[in-house]
N, C-alpha and C positions, 0 to 999 in steps of 0.2 A: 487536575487530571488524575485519574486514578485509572484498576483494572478493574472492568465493568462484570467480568463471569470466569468459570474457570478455576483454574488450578492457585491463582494467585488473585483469584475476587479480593478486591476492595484497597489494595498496596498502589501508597500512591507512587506518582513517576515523577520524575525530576523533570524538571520543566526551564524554557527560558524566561528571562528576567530580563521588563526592557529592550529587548530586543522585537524588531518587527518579524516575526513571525505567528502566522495564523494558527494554531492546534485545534483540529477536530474537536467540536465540542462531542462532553459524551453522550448526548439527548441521540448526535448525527450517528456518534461510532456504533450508539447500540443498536439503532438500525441498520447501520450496514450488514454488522452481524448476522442478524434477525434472517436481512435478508440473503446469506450468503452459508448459512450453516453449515447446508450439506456438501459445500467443499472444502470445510476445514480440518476436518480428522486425517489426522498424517500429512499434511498437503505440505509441500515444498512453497515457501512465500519468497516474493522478493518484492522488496518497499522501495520503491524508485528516488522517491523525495523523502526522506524518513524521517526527516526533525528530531524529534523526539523517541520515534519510532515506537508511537502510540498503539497504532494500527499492528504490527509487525509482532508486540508483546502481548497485545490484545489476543491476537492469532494462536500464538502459543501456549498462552493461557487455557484458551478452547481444545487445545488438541492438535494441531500444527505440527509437523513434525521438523520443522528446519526455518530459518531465516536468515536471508543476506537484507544486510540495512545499509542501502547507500544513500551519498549526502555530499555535496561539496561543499560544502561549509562545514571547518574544523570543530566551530562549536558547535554543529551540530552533532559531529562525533562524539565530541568529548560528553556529552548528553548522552546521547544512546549507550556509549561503553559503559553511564555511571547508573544505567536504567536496568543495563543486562547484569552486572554483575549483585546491584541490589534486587532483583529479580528471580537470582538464580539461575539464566539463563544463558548462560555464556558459553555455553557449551551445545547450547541450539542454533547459535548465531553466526554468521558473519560479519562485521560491518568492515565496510569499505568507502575509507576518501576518496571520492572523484566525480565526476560529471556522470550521471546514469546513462549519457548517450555512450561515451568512452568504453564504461562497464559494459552494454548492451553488444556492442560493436564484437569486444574479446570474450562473450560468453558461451561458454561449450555449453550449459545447465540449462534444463528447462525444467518451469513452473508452474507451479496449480494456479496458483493464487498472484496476483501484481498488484498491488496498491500504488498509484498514483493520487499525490495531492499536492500538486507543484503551487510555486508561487499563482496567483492569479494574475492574468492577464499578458504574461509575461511570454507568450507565443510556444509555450514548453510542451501544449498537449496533443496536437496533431503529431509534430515527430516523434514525442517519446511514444505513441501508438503506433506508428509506421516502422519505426526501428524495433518494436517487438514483432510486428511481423514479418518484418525483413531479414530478419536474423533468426528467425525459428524459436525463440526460448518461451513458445507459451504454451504448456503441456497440450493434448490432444483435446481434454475437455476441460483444460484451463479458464480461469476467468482474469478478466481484468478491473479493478473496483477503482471509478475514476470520481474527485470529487473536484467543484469545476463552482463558479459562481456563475448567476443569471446573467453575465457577460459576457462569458469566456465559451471557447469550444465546447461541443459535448453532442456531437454530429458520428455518424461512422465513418469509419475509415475502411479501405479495398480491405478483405479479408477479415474485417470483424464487424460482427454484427451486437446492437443493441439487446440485449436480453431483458434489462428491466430497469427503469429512469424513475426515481423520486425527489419530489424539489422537499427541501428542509428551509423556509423562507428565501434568501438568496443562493441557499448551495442547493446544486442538483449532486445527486451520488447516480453515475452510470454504470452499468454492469454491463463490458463485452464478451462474447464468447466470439470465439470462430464462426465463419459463417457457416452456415446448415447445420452447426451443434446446438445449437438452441435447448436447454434443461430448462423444468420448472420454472 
């Protein structure tokens, strides 16, 4: 895994070992990118399942202006803290241990940007979509970049609408906006 463009093109990321977790391949990241460009300059992110917090450093890379990386699992923290500070971005970051619902529930902050890439199948992606709308924290013409396998949810939900669906073999990347905000 490495940074695919940007301020820290090509530094790679500390990554897990043995462990079951899935990381964004970069063939998938660079298209999300590709397709999500023009809401990353200055944009406020926040990485709901952040593993690695591939996506989140990706971001900042690009021109992002802020990131909170939440995770409930410790090592995934201890992964992201050891990504931000080899990064040089620690000082652009948040990360925070706990459940993204938990986070979502007490958050005053609203965002440009939401990256969801939860466990698959694990029933995580309709709520953690209904609790960002339930609790306001997705800027006015915010996006949400959800990446989902050919089993898993990737439907809308009340108040957001589908902007644009790419299948990558088994993964689809969904992009929501609010409804009636519809961009490019």
């Amino acid at each position: 895994m490495r940074i695919i463009s940007g301020c820290r093109r090509g530094h790679k990321l500390y990554e897990f070992e043995g462990m079951d977790v899935r990381p964004t391949s970069d063939r998938v990241k660079e298209s999300v990118f590709n397709m999500i460009q023009i809401y990353v300059g200055g944009a406020r992110v926040l990485d709901m399942f952040a593993g690695s917090g591939a996506l989140s450093f990706e971001a900042l890379s690009r021109g992002a202006g802020s990131a909170v990386l939440i995770d409930a699992d410790k090592r995934s923290i201890d992964i992201i803290n050891r990504n931000a500070e080899a990064l040089r971005f620690r000082e652009l970051c948040r990360v925070v241990n706990s459940s993204c619902f938990d986070y979502v529930k007490r958050c005053t902050d609203r965002f440009d940007i939401i990256f969801m890439d939860p466990p698959y199948n694990k029933g995580f992606i309709e709520p953690a979509l209904k609790s960002v709308v339930e609790n306001g924290i997705l800027s006015e013409d915010g996006i949400i970049v959800l990446e989902s396998d050919d089993t898993d949810f990737r439907g809308a939900v009340n108040g957001l609408e589908i902007i644009k669906q790419k299948r990558y073999g088994r993964t689809y990347i969904t992009i929501y906006g609010h409804t009636g905000e519809i961009k490019g």
